[in-house]
C-alpha positions as CSV (number, residue, x, y, z in Angstrom):
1,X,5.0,0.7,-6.7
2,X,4.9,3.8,-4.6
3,X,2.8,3.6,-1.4
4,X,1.3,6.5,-2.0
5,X,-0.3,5.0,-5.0
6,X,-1.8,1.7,-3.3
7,X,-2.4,4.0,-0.3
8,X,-5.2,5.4,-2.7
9,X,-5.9,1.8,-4.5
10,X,-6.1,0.3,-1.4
11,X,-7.5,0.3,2.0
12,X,-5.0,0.9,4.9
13,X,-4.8,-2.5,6.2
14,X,-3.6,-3.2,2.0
15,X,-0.9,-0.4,2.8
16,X,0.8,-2.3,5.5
17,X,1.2,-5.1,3.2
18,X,2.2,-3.6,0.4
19,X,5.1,-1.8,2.4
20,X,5.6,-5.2,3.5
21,X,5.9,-6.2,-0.2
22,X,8.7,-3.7,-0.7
């Protein structure tokens, strides 16, 4: 999934680990 799309799902602490994820 695109960060840009859990940036807006998610907080930004959620955005560090979904790049994490990645």
């Amino acid at each position: 999934m695109p960060r840009g799309n859990s940036r807006k799902k998610m907080p930004v602490a959620a955005t560090t680990t979904t790049t994490t994820k990645k």
